[in-house]
N, C-alpha and C positions, 0 to 999 in steps of 0.2 A: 604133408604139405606144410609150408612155415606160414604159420600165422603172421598177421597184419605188424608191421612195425610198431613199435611205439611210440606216442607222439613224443616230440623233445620238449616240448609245454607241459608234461605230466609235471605235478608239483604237489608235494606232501603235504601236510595242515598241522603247523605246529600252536605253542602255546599261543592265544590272543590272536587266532587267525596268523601267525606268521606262516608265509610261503617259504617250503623247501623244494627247490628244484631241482630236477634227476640232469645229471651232464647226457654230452652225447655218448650213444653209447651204440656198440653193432648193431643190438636188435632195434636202435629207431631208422638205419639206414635200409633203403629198399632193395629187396632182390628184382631179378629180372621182373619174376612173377610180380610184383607188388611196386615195379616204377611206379607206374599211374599214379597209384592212391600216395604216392609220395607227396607227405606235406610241401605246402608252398613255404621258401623263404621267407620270413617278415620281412616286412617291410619299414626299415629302421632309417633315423636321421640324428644327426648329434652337431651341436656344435662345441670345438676346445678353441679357447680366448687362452692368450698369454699374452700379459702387460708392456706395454713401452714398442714394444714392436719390436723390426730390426729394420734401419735405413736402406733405402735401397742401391746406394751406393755400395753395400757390407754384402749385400745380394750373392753368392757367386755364380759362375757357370755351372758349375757343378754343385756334387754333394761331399764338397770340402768347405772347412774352413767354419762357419759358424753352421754350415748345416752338415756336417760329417754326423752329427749323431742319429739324423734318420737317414743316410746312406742303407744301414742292413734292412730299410724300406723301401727304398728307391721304386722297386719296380709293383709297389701296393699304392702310390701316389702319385699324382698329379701337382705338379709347383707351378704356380702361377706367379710370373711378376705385371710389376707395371697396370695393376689392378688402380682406377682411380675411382675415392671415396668424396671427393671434393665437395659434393650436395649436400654431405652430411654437418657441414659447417655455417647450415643457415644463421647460426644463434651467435656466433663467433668465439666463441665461448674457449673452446682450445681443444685442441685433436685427441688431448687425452680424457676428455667427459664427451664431445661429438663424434669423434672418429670411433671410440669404444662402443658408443650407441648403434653408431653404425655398423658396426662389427655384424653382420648375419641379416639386418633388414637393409641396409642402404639407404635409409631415409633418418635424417636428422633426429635427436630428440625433442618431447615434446615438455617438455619443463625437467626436473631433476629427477621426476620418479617416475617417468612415463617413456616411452622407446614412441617413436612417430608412427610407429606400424609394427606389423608380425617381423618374426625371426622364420626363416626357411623350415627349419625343424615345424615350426609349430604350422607351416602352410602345408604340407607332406603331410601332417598327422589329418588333417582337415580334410584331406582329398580321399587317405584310406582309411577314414574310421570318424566318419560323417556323426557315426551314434556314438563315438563315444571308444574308449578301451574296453579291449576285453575282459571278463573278471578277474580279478587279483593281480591287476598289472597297476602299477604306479603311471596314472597318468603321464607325466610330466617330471623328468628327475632332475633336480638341478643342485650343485655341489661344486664347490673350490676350495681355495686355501690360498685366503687373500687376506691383506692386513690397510687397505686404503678404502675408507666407505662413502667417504663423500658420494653425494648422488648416485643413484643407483644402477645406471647403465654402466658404472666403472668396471661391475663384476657380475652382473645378471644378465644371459646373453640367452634367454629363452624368453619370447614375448607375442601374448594372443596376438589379433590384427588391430584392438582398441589400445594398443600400447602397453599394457598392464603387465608386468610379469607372468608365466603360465605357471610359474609353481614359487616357493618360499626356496629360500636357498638355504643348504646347509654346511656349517662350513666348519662341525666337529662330526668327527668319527663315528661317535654315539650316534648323532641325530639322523647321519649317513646312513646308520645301520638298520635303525629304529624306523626309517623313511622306507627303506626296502623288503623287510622282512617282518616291515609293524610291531607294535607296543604290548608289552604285556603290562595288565594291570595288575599289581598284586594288592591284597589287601592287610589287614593288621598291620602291628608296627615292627619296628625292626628297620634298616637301612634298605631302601630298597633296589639299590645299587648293587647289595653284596648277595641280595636273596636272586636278582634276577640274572647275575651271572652263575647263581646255585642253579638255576630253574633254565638252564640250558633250551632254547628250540629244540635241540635234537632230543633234549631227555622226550617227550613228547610225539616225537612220532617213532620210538621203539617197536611196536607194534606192526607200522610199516618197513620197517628196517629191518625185523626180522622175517616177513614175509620177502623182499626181494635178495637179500640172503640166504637163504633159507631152501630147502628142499624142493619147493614148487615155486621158486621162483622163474619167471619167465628169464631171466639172464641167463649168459653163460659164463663163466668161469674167469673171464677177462673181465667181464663187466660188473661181477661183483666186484672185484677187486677195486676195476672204479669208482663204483657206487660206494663203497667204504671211503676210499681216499675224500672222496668231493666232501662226503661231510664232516671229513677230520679237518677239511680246508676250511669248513662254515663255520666249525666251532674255532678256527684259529683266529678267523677274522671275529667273531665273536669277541673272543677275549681281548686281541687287540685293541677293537673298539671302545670297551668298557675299560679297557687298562686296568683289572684290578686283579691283586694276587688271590690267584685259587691254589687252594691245597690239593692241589693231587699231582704226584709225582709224573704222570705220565702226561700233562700239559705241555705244551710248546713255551716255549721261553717267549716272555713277556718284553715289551717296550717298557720304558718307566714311563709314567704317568705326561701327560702332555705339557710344556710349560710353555706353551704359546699363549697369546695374547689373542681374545675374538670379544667383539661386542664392538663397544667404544672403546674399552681397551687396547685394542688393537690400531687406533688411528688417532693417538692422542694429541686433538688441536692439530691435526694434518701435519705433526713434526718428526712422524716414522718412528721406528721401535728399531733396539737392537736384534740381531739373529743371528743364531750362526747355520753355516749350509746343512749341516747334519741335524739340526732342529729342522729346517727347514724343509726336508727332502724327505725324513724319516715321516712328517706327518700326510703332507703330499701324497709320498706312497701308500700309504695306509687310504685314505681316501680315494685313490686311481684304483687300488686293488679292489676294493669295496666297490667302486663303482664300474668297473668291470665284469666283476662279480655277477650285478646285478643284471646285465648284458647278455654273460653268458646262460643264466638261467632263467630267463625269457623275462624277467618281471622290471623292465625296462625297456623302450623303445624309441622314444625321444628325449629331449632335452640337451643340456649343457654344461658344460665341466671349464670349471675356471684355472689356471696359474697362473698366480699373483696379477693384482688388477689392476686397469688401466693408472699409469703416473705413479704406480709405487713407490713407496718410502718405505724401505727397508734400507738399515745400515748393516749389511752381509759382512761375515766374515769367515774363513774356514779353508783350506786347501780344498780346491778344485781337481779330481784326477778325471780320465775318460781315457779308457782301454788304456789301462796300464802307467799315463804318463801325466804331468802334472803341468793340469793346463794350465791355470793361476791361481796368487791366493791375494784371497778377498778380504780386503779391509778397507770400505767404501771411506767411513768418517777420517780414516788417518790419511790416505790416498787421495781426499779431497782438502784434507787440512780442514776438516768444518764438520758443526754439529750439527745437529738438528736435521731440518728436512733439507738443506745445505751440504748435510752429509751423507745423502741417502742413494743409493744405485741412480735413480731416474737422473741426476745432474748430469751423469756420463752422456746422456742422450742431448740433451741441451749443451753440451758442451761436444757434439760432433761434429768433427772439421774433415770433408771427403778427400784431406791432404795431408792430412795423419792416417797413425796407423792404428787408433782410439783404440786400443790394447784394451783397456777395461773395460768397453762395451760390449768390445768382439766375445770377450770368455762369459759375460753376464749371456748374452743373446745365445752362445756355444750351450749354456749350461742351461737355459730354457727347453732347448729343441732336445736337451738328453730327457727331460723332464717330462715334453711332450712322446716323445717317442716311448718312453719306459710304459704310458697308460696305451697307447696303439699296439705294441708286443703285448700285452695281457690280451688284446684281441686277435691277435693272429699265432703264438705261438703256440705249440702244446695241442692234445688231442680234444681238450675240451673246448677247444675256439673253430673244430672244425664241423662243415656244417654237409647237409644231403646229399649236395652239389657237386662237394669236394675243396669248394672253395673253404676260406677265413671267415669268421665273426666282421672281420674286419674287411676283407675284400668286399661282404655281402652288404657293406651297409653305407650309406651316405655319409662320413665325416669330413666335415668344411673347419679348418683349422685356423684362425684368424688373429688380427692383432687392431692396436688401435691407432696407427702411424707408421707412415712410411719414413719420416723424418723428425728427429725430435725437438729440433730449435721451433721456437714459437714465433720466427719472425716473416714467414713465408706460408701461407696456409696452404696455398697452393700446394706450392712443395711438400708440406706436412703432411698432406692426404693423397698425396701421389706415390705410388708404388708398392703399396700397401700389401705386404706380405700375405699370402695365399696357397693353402695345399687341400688336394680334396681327395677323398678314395674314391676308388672306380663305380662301387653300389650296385655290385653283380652283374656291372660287363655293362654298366651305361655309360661310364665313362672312362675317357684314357687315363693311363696310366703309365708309372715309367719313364717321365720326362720333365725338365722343364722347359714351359712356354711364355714367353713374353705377351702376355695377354692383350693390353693395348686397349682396355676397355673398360668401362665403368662398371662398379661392383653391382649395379642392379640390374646391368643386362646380363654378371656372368650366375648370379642368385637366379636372374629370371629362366636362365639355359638350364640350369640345374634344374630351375621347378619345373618345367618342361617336361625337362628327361628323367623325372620319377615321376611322372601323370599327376601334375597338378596343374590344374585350370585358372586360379586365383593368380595372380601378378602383385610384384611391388614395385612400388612407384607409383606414379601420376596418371591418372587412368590415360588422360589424352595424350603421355607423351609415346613416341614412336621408338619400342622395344627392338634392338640389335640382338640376335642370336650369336651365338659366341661360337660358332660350328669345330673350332680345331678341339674342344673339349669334348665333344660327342663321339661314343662309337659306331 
C-alpha cells in the first residue's frame, strides 16, 4: 500500500533556525487511495506595485503594445480598466503619494507614514489565520527595488487595518534573504560576511540531505534528483545574495557586487540617481527570484513586492530588447535635455499628451509589465510552482497587481485617479480570468468583491457607505 504523501510544508532546519524547504515533488501528490487526506491549498494573497502607472489612454484592447509582455499570461489574469481611485485624494497632496497609498486599501493616507487602513493581503490573512502564522512562516514579506523614499506609502504596499505597515521593507538581497531563511549569528572575529557565506545553510542540514538521498529514503529516483537540484538552487541564491567570491570551483558564476544606491542614498534631495537598465533589472531579478523563492517553499504567504516607487526619479539609460527586438534606448536626462529630477523617467508622464504617440512612456510602461511578468513566471512556470490540484503557485493564489495613477499630469485629479491600471489572478477558480474588463467601478468595491470571494468578512471603507459588488469578476 503507498504510504501517506508528503506534506509540501516539510522544511529542513538549518544554521540559526534557517528553513529549508522540500519542492513539490510526486510523493507529496495524492493517489486515488489518499485524495482525501490531500493537503488543502494555502491560502495566499500578495500585492505587486509598479511606479508611475500607465495612462489610461496607453490602455489597449488587447495584450499588445505596452502590455505584450504578460500576453504568455493572458489566460492566468484578469485586467481590469477603468478602476476609479478618486477618494483616495482626500489630502490633495498628488496621485503619486495618495493614489500609491491607495494602491491595495482604497482609502486615502493618513499622514506620510501611515496608509488610512489595511491593504487586502493583510484582511485575507486576518480571516484565515485569526492566531496568527503558522511556525517558521515569515509573517508578513515585504520587498522591492525602489530608489524614491519620500513618505512611505510611495513603496510599502502591505498595511495592518491601523495603518501601520505589517512588516519592515527590504530592499537589498541580503536582507531579502536573511528575512526568509533567517540570520545566523556567528561569533569571534573575523568578517563575518566571508564566514557566513563559508557556513552555507545547506552545509547544516547534511544529515538530512543524506537521509532523503540516501537508501531509505522515502523518494523516488525522479525526486531525488529534485531534491538535489532545489538546493543547488538555495545555495545559488545564497551566493548571489551575499555577492561574495567563494573559492570553490564548482560554484555558479557570481553577479559583481551590487552598486546600486539604498538608504538616503538612493533619493538624494528627491533629484533621482543615475541607472542604467542592466543595473536595474539584474538587482530586481535577484530579489523577484528570492522572493518567489520564498513562495514556492511555503515560508511566505502574504505581503508585497514593489518595482520602482510611486513618482520615481530615475534617470535610465541602456537598450531596451523584448523577444528578440529592440524596443528603445533609454536616455531619460539627454531625451529630456535636463538634469536632475527634470531629467528623470516620471516627467514622461507629466508630459503626456493622448494626441501623441509619447514613445518614451509607452517603452518605460513596456518595460515595467516585462519586469512584472518575469516575477509571475517564477510562479507558474516549471515543476516546482505546480501545486496538488494541478493548478500554478500562481493560478492558486490571489495576486492584485497595481499602480499609483491612471494619468500622470497633476492638473486634473479626477482624471489622475481614473483608470487606474488593474490585474488580478483567478486564486484557485474564484475568479475570472483570461480577459480584459472595463470595470467601471471604484477600487474599494472591486477590493471589497475580492475580499468577498476569499472569505473575508472585514470590509474597507466607510462602514456606512453602501458597498457594490463587482459580479463580472466572480466565478
Amino acid at each position: 500500500m503507498k504510504s501517506q504523501p508528503l506534506s509540501r510544508r516539510t522544511l529542513l532546519r538549518g544554521l540559526g533556525g534557517v528553513a529549508v524547504g522540500m519542492p513539490l515533488m510526486e510523493e507529496m501528490l495524492p493517489s486515488t487511495l489518499y485524495a482525501a487526506k490531500a493537503p488543502p491549498i494555502p491560502t495566499r494573497a500578495f500585492n505587486v506595485f509598479f511606479g508611475l502607472g500607465i495612462p489610461d489612454p496607453v490602455q489597449p484592447d488587447s495584450f499588445t503594445d505596452v502590455l505584450e509582455p504578460l500576453s504568455p499570461l493572458k489566460d492566468q489574469l484578469l485586467i481590469l480598466r477603468k478602476v476609479n481611485q478618486i477618494r483616495c485624494d482626500r489630502s490633495g497632496m498628488n496621485a503619486h503619494f495618495d493614489g500609491a497609498s491607495g494602491a491595495f486599501t482604497a482609502t486615502p493616507p493618513d499622514g506620510e507614514a501611515r496608509a488610512g487602513g489595511a491593504s487586502i493581503d493583510q484582511l485575507v490573512k486576518r480571516a484565515h489565520y485569526p492566531n496568527g502564522m503558522p511556525n517558521g512562516m515569515v509573517p508578513t514579506l515585504v520587498s522591492g527595488t525602489f530608489f524614491r523614499r519620500s513618505r512611505v506609502g510611495r513603496y510599502v504596499h502591505s498595511y495592518h487595518p491601523d495603518g501601520t505597515v505589517a512588516a519592515p521593507i527590504q530592499e537589498r538581497p541580503r536582507d531579502l534573504f536573511e528575512r526568509v531563511f533567517g540570520r545566523v549569528e556567528l561569533s569571534g572575529d573575523g568578517d563575518d560576511r566571508e564566514e557566513r557565506i563559508k557556513r552555507s545553510v545547506l552545509d547544516s542540514v547534511m544529515e538530512q540531505y543524506h537521509f532523503y538521498t540516501g537508501a531509505n529514503s522515502p523518494l523516488g529516483a525522479a525526486s531525488k534528483e529534485r531534491f538535489k537540484n532545489h538546493l543547488d538552487r538555495i545555495r545559488e541564491y545564497e551566493q548571489r545574495s551575499f555577492a561574495v567570491k567563494v573559492d570553490d570551483p564548482n560554484a555558479p558564476t557570481l553577479p559583481p557586487p551590487s552598486k546600486l544606491k539604498h538608504g538616503g542614498s538612493a533619493d538624494p534631495g528627491g533629484e533621482g540617481i543615475d541607472i542604467t537598465l542592466e543595473e536595474l533589472t539584474e538587482a530586481w531579478r535577484i530579489m523577484a527570484d528570492l522572493y518567489a523563492l520564498s513562495i514556492q517553499m511555503d515560508r511566505a504567504r502574504f505581503g508585497s513586492l514593489t518595482f520602482l516607487a510611486a513618482g520615481e526619479r530615475i534617470r535610465l539609460t541602456g537598450d531596451y530588447h523584448y523577444d528578440g527586438r529592440l524596443i528603445h534606448r533609454f536616455d531619460d536626462s539627454r531625451h529630456l535635455n535636463a538634469s536632475g529630477s527634470k531629467g528623470c523617467s516620471h516627467e514622461w508622464w507629466h508630459k503626456f499628451n493622448e494626441k501623441k504617440e509619447n514613445e518614451q512612456l509607452r517603452a518605460h510602461a513596456h518595460m515595467k509589465m516585462r519586469e512584472v511578468a518575469y516575477f509571475l513566471n517564477r510562479l507558474h512556470e516549471g515543476e516546482d510552482c505546480r501545486e496538488v490540484n494541478g493548478r500554478s503557485i500562481l493560478e492558486n493564489t490571489m495576486i492584485t497587481i497595481s499602480t499609483e495613477s491612471g494619468d500622470g499630469r497633476h492638473n486634473d485629479v479626477k482624471r489622475e485617479l481614473s483608470g487606474v491600471f488593474h490585474a488580478i489572478t483567478g486564486a484557485n477558480g474564484r475568479f475570472k480570468t483570461g480577459q480584459i474588463i472595463d470595470a467601471n467601478t471604484e477600487g474599494v468595491d472591486l477590493y471589497n468583491t475580492m475580499l468577498s470571494g476569499m472569505g473575508a468578512k472585514e470590509k474597507l471603507g466607510p462602514a456606512e457607505r453602501k458597498h457594490e459588488n463587482l459580479d463580472a469578476i466572480m466565478v
